[in-house]
NUKEKE-231283 format. One record per atom (N, C-alpha, C, O): residue number from 0; residue in three letters; atom name; x, y negated, z negated. Coordinates in Angstrom, 2 decimals. Layout:
{rec NUM ala CA {X Y Z}} ...
END
This chain:
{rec 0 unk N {-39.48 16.01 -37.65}} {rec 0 unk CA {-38.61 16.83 -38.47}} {rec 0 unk C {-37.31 16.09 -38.76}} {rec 0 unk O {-36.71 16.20 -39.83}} {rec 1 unk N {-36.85 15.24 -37.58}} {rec 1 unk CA {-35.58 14.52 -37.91}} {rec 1 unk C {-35.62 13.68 -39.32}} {rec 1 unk O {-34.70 13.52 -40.13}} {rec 2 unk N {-36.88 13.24 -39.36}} {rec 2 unk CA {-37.40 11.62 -40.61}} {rec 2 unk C {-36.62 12.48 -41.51}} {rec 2 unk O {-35.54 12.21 -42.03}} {rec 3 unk N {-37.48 13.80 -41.66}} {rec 3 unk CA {-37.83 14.75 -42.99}} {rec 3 unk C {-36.27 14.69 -43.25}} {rec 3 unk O {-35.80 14.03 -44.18}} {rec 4 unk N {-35.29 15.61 -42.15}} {rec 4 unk CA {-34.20 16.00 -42.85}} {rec 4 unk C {-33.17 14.39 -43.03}} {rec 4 unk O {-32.02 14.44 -43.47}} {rec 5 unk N {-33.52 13.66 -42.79}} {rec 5 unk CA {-33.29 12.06 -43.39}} {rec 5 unk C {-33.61 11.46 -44.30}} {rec 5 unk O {-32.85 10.52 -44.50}} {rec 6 unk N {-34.71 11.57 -45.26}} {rec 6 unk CA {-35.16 11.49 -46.08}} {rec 6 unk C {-34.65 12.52 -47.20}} {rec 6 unk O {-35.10 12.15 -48.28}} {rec 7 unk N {-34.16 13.24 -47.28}} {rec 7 unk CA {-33.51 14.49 -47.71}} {rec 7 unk C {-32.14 13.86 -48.21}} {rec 7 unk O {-31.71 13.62 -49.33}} {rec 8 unk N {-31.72 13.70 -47.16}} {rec 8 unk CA {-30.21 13.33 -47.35}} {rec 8 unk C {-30.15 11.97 -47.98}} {rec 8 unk O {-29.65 11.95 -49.11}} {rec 9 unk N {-30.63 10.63 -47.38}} {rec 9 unk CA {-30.53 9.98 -48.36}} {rec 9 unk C {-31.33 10.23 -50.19}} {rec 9 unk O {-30.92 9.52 -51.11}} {rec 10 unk N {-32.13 11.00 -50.37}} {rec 10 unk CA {-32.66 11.70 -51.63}} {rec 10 unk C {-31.03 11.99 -52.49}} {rec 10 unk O {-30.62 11.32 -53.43}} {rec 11 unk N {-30.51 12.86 -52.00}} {rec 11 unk CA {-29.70 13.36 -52.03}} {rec 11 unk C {-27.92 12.59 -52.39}} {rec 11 unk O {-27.02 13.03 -53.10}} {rec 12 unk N {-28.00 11.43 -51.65}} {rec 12 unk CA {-26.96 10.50 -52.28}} {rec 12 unk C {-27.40 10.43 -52.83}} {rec 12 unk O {-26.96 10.93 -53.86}} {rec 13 unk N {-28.66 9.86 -52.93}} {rec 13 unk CA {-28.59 8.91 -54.36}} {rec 13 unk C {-29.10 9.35 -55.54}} {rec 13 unk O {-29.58 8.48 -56.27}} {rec 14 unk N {-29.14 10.69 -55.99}} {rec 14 unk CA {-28.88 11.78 -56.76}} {rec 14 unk C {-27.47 11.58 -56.92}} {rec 14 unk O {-27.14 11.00 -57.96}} {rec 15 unk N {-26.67 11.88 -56.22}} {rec 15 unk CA {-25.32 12.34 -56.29}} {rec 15 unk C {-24.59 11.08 -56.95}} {rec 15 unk O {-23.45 11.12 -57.42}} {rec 16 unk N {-25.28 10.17 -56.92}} {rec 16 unk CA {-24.48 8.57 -57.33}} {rec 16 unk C {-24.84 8.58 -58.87}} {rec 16 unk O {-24.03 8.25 -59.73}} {rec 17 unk N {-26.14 9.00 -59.15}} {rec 17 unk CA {-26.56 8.77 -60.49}} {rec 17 unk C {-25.51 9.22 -61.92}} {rec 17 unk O {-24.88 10.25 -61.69}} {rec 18 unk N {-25.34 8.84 -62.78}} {rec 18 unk CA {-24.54 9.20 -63.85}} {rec 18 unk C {-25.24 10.71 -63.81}} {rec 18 unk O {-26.38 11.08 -63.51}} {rec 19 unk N {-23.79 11.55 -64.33}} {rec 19 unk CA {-24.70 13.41 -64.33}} {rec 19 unk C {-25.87 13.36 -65.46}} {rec 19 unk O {-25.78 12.60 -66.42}} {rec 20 unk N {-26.51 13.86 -65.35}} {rec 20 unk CA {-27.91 14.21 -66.02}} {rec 20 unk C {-28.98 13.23 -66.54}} {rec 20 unk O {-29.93 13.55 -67.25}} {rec 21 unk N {-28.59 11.47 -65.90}} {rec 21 unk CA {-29.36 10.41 -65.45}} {rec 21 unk C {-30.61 11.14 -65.37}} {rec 21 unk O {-31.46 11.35 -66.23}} {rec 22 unk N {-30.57 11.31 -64.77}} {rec 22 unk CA {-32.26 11.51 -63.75}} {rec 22 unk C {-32.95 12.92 -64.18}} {rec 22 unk O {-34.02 13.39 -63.77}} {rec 23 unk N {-32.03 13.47 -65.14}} {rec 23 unk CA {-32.91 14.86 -66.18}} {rec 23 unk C {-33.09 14.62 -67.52}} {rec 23 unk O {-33.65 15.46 -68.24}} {rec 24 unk N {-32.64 13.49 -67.97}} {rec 24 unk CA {-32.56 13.53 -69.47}} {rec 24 unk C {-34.34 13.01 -69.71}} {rec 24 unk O {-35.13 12.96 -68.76}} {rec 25 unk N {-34.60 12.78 -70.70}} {rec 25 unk CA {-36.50 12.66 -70.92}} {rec 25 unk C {-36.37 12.69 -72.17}} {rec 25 unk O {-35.54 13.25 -72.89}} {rec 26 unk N {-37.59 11.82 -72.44}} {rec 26 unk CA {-37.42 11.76 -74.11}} {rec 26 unk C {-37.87 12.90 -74.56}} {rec 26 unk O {-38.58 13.77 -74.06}} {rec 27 unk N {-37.24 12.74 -75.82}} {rec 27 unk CA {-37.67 13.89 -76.71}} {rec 27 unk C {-37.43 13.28 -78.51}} {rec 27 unk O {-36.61 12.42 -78.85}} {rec 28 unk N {-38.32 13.95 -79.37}} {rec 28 unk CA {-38.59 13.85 -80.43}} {rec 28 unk C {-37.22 14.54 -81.82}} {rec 28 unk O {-37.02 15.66 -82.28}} {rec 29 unk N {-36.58 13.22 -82.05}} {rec 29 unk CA {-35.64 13.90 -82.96}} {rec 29 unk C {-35.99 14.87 -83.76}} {rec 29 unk O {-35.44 15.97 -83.88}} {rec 30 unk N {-37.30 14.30 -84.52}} {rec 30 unk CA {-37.79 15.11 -85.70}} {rec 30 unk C {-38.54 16.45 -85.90}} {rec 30 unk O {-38.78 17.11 -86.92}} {rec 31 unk N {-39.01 16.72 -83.82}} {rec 31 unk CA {-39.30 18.24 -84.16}} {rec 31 unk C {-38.91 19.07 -82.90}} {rec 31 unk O {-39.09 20.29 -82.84}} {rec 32 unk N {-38.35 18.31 -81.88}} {rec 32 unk CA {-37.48 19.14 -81.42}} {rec 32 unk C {-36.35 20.31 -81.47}} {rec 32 unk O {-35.47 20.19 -82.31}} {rec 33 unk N {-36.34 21.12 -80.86}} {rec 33 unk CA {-35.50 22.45 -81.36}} {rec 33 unk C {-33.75 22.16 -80.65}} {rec 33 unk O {-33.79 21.40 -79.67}} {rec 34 unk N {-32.78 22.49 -80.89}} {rec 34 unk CA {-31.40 22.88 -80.47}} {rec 34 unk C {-31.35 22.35 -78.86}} {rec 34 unk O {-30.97 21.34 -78.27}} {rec 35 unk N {-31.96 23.64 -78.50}} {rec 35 unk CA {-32.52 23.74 -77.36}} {rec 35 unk C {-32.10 22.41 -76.20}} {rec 35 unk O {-31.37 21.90 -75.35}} {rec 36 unk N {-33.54 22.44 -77.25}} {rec 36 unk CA {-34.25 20.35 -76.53}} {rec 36 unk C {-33.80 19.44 -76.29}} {rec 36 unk O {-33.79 18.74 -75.27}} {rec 37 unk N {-33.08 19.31 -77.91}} {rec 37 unk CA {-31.88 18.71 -77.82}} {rec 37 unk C {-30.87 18.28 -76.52}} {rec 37 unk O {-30.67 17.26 -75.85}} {rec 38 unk N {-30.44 19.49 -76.56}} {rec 38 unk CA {-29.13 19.65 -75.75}} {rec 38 unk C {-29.38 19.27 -74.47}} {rec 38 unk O {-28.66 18.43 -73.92}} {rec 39 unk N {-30.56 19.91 -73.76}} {rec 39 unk CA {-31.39 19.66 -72.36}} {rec 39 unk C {-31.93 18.75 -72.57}} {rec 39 unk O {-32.25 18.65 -71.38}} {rec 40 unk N {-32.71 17.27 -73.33}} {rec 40 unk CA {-32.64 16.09 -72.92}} {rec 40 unk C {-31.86 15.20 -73.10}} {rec 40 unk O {-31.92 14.14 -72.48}} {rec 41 unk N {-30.91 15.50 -74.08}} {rec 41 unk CA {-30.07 14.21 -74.66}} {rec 41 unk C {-28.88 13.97 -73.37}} {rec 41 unk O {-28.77 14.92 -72.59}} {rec 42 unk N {-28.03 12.77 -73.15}} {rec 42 unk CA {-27.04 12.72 -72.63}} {rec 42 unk C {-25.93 12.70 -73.69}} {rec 42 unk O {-26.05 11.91 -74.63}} {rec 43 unk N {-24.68 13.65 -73.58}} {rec 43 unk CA {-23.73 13.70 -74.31}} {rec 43 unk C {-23.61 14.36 -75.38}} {rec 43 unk O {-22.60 14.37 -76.07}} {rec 44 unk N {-24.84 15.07 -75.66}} {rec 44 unk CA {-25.35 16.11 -76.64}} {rec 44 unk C {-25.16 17.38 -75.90}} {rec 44 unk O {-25.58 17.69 -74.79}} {rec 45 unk N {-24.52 17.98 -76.65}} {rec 45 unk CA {-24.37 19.63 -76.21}} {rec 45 unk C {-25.23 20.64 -77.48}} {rec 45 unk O {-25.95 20.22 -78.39}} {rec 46 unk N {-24.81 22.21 -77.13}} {rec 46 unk CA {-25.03 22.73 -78.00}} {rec 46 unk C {-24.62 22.63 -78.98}} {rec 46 unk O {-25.45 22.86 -79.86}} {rec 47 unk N {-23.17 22.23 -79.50}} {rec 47 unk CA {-23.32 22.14 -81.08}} {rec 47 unk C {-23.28 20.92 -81.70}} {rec 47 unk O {-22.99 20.96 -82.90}} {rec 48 unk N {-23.52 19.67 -81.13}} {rec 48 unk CA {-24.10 18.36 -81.38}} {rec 48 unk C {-25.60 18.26 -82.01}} {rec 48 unk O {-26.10 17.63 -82.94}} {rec 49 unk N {-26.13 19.30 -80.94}} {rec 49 unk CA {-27.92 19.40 -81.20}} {rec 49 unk C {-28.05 20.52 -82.32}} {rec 49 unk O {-29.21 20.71 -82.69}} {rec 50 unk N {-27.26 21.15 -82.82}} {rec 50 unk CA {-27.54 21.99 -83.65}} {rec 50 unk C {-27.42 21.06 -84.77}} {rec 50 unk O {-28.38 20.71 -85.45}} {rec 51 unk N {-25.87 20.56 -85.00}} {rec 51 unk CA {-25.79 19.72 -86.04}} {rec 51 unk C {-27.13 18.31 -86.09}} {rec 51 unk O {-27.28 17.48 -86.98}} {rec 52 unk N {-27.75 18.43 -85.08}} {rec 52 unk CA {-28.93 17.04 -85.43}} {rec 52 unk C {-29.90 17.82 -86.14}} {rec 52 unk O {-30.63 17.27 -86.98}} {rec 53 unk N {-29.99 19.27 -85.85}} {rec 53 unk CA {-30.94 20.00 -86.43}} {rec 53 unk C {-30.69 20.17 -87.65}} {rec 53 unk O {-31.58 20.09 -88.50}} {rec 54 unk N {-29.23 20.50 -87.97}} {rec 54 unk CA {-29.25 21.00 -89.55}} {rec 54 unk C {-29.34 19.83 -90.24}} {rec 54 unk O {-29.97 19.85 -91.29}} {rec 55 unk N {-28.75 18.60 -89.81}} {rec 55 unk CA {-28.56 17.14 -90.45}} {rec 55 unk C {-30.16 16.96 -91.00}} {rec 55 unk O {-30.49 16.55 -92.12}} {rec 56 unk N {-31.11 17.40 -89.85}} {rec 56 unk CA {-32.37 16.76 -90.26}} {rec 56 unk C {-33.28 17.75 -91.30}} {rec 56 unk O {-33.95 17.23 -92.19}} {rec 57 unk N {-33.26 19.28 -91.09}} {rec 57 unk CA {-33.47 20.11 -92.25}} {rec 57 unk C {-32.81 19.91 -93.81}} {rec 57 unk O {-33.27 20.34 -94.87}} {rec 58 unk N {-31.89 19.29 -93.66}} {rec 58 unk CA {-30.90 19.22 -95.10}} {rec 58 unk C {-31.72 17.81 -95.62}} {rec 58 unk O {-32.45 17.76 -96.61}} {rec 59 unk N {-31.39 16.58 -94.61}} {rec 59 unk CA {-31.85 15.32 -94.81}} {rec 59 unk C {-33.36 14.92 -94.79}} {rec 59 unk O {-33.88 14.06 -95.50}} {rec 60 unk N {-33.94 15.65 -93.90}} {rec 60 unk CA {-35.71 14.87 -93.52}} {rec 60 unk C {-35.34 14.37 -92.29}} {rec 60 unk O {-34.39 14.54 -91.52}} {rec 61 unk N {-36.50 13.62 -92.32}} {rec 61 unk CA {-37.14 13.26 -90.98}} {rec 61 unk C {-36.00 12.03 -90.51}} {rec 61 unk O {-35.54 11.35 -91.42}} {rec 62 unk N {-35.68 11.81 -89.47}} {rec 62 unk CA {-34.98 10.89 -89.32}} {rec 62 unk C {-35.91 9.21 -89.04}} {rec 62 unk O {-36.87 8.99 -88.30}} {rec 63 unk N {-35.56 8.78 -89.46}} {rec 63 unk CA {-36.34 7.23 -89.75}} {rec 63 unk C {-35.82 6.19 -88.17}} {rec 63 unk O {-36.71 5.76 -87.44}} {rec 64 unk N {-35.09 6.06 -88.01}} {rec 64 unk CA {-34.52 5.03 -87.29}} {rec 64 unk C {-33.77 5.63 -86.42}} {rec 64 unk O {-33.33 6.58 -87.07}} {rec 65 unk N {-33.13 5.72 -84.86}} {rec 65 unk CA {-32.74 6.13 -83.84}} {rec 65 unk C {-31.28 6.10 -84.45}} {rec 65 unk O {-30.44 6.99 -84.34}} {rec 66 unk N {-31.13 4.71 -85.22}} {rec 66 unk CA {-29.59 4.42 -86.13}} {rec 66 unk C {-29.24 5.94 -87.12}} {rec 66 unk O {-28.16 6.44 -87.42}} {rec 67 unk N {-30.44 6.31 -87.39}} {rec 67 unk CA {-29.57 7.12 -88.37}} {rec 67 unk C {-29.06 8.33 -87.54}} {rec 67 unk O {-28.35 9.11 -88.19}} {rec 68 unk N {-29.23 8.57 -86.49}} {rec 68 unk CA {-28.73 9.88 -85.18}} {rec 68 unk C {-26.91 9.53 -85.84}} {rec 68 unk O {-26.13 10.45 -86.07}} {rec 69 unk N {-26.63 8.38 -86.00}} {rec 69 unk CA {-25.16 8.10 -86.42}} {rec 69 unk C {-24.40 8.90 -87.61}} {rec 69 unk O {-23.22 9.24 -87.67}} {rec 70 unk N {-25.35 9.09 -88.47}} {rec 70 unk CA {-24.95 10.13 -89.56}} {rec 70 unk C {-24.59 11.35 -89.40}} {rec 70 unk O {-23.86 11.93 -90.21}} {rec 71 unk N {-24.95 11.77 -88.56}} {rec 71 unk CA {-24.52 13.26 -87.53}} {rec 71 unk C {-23.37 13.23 -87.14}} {rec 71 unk O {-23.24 12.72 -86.03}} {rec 72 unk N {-22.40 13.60 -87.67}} {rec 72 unk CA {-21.04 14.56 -87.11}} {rec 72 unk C {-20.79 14.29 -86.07}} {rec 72 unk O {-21.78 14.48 -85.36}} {rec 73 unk N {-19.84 13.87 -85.44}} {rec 73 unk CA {-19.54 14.11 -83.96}} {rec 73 unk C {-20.94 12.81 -82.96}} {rec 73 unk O {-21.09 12.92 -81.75}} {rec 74 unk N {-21.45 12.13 -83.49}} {rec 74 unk CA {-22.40 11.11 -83.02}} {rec 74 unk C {-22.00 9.47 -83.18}} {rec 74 unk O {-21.92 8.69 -84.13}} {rec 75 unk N {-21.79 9.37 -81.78}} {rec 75 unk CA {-21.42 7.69 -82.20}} {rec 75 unk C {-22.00 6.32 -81.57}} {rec 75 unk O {-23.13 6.43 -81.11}} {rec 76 unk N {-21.82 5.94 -81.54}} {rec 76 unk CA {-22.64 4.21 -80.66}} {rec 76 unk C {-22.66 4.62 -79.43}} {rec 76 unk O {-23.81 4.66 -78.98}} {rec 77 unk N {-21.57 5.07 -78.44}} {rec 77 unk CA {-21.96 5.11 -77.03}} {rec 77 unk C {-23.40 6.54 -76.87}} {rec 77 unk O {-24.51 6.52 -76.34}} {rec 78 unk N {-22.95 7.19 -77.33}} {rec 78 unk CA {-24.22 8.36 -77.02}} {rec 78 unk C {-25.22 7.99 -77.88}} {rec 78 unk O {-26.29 8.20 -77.31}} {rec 79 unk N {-25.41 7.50 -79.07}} {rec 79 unk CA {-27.10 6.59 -79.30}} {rec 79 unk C {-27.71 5.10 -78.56}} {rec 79 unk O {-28.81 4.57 -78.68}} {rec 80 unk N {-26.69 4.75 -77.88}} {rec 80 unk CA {-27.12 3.38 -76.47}} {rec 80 unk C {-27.28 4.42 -75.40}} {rec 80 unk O {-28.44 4.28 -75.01}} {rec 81 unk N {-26.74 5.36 -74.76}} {rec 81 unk CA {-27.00 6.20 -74.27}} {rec 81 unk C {-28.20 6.81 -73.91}} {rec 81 unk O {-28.67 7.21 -72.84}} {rec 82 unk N {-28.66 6.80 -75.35}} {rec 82 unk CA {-29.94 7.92 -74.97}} {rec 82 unk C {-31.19 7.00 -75.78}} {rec 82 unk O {-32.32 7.30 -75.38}} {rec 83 unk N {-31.12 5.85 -76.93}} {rec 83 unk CA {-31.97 5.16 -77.00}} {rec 83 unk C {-33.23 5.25 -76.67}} {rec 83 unk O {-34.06 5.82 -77.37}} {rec 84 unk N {-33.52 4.55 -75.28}} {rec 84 unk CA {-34.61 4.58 -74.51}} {rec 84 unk C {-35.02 6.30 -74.54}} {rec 84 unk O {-36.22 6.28 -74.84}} {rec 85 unk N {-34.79 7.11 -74.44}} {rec 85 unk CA {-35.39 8.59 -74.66}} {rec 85 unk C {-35.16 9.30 -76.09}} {rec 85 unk O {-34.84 10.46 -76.36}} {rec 86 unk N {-35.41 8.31 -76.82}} {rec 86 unk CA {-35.69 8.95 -78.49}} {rec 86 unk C {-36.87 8.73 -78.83}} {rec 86 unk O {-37.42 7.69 -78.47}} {rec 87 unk N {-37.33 9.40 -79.39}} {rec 87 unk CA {-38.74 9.20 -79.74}} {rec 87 unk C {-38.51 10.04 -81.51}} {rec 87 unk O {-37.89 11.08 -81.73}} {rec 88 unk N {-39.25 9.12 -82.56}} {rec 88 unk CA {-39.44 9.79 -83.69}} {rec 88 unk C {-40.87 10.24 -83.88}} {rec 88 unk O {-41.01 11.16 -84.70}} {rec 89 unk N {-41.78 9.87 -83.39}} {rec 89 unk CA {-42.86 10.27 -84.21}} {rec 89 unk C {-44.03 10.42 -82.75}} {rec 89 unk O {-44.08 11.44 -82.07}} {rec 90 unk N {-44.67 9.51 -82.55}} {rec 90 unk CA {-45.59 9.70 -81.54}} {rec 90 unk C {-45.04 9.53 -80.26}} {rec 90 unk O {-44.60 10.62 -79.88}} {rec 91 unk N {-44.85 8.58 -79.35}} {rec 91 unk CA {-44.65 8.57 -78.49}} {rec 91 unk C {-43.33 7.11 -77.71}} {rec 91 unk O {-42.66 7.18 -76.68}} {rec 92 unk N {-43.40 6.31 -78.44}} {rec 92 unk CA {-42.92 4.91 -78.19}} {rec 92 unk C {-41.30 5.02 -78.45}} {rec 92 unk O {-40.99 5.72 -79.42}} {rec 93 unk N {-40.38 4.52 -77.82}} {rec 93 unk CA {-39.19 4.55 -77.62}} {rec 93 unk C {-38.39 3.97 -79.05}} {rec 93 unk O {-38.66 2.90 -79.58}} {rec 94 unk N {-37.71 4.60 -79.37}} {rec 94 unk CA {-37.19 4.12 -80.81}} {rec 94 unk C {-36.47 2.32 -80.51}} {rec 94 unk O {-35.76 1.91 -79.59}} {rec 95 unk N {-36.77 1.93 -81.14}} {rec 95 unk CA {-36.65 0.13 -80.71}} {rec 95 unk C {-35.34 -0.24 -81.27}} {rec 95 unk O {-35.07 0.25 -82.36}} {rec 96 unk N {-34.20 -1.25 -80.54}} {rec 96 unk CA {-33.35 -1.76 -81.02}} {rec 96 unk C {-33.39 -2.17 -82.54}} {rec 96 unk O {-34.47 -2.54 -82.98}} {rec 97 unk N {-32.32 -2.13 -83.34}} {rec 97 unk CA {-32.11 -2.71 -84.59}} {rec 97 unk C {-32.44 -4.22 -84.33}} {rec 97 unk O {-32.10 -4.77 -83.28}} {rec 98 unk N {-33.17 -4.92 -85.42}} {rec 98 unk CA {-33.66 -5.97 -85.14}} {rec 98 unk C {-32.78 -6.96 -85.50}} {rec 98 unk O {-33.12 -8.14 -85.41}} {rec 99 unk N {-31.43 -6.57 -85.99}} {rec 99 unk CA {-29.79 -7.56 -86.42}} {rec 99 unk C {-29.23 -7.87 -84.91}} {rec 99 unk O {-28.42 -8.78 -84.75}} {rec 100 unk N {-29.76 -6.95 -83.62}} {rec 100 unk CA {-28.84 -7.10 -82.11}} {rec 100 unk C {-29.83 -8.14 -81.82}} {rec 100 unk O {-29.29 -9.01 -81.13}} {rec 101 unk N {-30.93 -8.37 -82.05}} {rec 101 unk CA {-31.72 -9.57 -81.44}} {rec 101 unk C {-31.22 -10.90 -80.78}} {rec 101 unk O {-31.14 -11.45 -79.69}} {rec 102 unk N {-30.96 -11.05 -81.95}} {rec 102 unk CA {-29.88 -12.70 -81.19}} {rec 102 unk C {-29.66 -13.01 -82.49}} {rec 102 unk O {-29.91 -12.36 -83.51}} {rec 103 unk N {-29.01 -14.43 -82.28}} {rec 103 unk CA {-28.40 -14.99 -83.28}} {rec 103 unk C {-29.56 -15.38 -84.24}} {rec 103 unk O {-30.66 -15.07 -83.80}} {rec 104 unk N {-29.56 -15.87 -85.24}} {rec 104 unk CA {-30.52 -16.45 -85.86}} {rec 104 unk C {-30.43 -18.23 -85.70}} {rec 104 unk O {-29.32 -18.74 -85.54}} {rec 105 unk N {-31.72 -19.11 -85.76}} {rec 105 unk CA {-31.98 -20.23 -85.34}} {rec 105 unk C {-30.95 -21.17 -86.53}} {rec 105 unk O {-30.69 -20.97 -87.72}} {rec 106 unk N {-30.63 -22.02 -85.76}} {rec 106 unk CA {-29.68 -22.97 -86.88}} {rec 106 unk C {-31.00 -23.92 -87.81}} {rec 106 unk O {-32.15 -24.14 -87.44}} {rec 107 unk N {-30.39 -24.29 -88.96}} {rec 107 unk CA {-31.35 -24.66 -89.82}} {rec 107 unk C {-31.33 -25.93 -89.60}} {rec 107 unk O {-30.32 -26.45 -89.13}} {rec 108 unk N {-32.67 -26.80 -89.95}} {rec 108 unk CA {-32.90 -28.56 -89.29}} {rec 108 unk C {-32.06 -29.11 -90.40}} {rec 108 unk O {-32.04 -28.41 -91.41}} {rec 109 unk N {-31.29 -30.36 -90.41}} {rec 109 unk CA {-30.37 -30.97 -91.21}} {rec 109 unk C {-32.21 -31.69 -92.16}} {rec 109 unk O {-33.38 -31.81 -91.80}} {rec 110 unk N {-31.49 -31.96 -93.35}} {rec 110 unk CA {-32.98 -32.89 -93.85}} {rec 110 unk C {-32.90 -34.57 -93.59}} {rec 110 unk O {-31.95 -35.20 -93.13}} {rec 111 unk N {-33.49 -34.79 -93.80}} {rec 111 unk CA {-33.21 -36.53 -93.97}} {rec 111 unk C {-33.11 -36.73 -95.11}} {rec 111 unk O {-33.68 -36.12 -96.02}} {rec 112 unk N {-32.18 -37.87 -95.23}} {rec 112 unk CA {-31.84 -38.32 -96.51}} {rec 112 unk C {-32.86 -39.44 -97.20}} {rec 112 unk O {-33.40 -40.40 -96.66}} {rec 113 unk N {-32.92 -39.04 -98.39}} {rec 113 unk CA {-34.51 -39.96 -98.85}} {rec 113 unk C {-33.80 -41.60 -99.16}} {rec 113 unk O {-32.68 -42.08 -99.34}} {rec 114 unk N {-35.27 -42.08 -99.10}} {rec 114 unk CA {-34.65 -43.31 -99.35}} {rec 114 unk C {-35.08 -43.60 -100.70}} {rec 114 unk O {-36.14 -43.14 -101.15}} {rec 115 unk N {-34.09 -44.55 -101.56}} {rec 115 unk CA {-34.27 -44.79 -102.90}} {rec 115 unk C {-34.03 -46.28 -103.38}} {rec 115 unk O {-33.33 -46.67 -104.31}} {rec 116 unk N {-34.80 -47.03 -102.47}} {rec 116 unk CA {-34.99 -48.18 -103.15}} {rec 116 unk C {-36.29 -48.43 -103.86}} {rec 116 unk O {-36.46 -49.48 -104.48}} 
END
């Protein structure tokens, strides 16, 4: 019984260490998720954040890209890096970095200069 209530407690820090709602947030589907859903998976999304994603997306359509969550009122870079990894638009797969953060692009080969004799 001692392990048990030891196992507990360390459970329990390290809960308590996690950023708040770390370890509850879960993906969820911009495009048909309700208010609700919203609010209870997103980090930094409240109730009237998730409402406005709702009306943004009834007025606008389907949202295309995790980037466009930015068009939403009150939505900015830290809460779409934030929650990223738990966006989902369509089936199941994590909405993927913009493919401009990749890296730099490769430097171009100099040519050789022809010869003209």
């Amino acid at each position: 019984m001692h392990d048990k209530h030891i196992r507990n407690v360390v459970r329990s820090l390290i809960f308590s260490l996690l950023p708040a709602g770390a370890a509850l947030a879960g993906p969820v589907n911009l495009n048909s998720a309700d208010a609700a859903t919203l609010a209870k998976e997103l980090d930094g999304i409240g109730p009237a954040k998730a409402q406005a994603i709702v009306e943004y997306r009834q007025k606008n359509g389907p949202f295309r890209t995790a980037e466009d969550l930015l068009k939403v009122d009150g939505i900015g870079d830290k809460v779409l890096e934030q929650n990223r990894a738990n966006i989902r638009l369509n089936g199941g797969a994590a909405a993927p970095a913009p493919a401009g953060r990749a890296g730099p692009k490769p430097a171009s080969r100099p040519t050789a200069p022809s010869s003209g004799s």
